[in-house]
C-alpha positions as CSV (number, residue, x, y, z in Angstrom):
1,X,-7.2,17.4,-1.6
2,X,-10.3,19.0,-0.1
3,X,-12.0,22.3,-0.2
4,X,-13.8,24.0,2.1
5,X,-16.2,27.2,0.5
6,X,-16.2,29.9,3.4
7,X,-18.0,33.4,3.3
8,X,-17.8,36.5,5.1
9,X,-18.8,40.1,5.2
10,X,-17.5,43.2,5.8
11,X,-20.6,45.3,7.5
12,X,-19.6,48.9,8.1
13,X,-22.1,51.5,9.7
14,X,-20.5,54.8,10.8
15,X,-17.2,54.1,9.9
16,X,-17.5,50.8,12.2
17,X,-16.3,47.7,11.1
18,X,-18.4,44.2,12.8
19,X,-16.3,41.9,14.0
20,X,-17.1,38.6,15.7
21,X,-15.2,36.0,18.6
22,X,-16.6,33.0,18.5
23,X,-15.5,31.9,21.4
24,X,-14.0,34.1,24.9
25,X,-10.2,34.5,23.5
26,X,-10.5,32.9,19.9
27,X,-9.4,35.6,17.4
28,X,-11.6,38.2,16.1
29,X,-13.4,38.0,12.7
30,X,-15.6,39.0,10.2
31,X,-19.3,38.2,10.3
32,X,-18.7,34.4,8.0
33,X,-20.2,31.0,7.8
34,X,-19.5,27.9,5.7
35,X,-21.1,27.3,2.4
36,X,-22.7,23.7,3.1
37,X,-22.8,21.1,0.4
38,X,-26.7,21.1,0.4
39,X,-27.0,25.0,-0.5
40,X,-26.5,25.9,-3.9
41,X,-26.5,29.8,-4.1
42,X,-23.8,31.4,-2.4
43,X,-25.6,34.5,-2.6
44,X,-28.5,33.3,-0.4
45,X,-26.5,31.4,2.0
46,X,-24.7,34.9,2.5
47,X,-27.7,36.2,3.0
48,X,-28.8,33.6,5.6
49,X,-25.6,34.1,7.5
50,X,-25.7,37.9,7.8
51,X,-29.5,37.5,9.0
52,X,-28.5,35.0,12.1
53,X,-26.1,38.1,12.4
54,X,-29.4,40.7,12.7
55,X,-28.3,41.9,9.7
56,X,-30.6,42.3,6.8
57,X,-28.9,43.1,3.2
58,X,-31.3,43.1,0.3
59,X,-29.2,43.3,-2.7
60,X,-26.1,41.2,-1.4
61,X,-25.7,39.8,-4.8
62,X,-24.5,43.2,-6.2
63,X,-21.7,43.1,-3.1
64,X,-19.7,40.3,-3.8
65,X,-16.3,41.6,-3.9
66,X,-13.6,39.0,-4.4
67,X,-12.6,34.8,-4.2
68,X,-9.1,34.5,-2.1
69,X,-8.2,30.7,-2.2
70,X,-6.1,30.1,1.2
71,X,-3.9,27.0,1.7
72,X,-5.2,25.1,4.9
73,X,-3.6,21.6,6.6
74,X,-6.8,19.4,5.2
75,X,-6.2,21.2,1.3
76,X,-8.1,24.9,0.5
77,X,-10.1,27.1,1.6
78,X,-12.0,29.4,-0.9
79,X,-13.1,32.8,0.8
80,X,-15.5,34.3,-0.8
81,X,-15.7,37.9,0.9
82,X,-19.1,40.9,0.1
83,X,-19.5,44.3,1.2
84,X,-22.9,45.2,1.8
85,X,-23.3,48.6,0.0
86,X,-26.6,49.0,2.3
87,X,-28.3,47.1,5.0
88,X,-30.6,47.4,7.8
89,X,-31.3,45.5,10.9
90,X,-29.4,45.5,14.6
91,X,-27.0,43.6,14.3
92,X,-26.5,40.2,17.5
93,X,-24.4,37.6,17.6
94,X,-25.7,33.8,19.1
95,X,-24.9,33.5,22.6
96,X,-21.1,32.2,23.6
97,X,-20.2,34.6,21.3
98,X,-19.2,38.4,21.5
99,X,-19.1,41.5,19.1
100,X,-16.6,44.0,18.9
C-alpha cells in the first residue's frame, strides 16, 4: 500500500476563503501541493506552496492544524491541512488555473 503526503491551506482575508480550480471545470479546492520525497520539512514545503500562491506566511509552523488520513484507490492519502493566523502578499494562481 502506498501513501501519498498532501498539504493545503486555509487562507482567509476578510472573511474570504481562497479556493483554487486547477483546471476549467475540475472541482474547487484549497490552495495544496504534494509533499515530494526529496523535501524533508513539511513546514517549508507549505511554505513554498503558499508562495507560488502569492501568498507569504512567516510563521506557518505555528498553523498547522490537523493530519486527516483519507482512503484513496492506489492506498492513503495523508492531508496535512494549516491555517495561516497571518500573511501578506496578493495572492495568483499559475496560468490554466483560476481563483474563486
Amino acid at each position: 500500500m502506498s501513501q501519498r503526503i498532501q498539504l493545503a491551506a486555509m487562507v482567509l482575508r476578510d472573511g474570504r476563503l481562497m479556493l483554487i480550480r486547477p483546471q476549467i471545470g475540475a472541482p474547487w479546492e484549497l490552495p495544496s501541493g504534494t509533499f515530494r520525497d526529496d523535501q524533508e520539512d513539511m513546514d517549508a514545503a507549505m511554505d513554498q506552496i503558499l508562495a507560488a500562491f502569492g501568498v507569504n506566511a512567516p510563521a506557518v509552523e505555528d498553523d498547522f492544524v490537523e493530519t486527516i488520513f483519507l482512503p484513496a484507490d492506489e492506498g492513503k492519502v495523508v492531508f496535512n491541512l494549516y491555517a495561516p493566523s497571518e500573511w501578506k502578499g496578493e495572492p495568483a494562481v499559475p496560468p490554466g488555473m483560476t481563483m474563486g
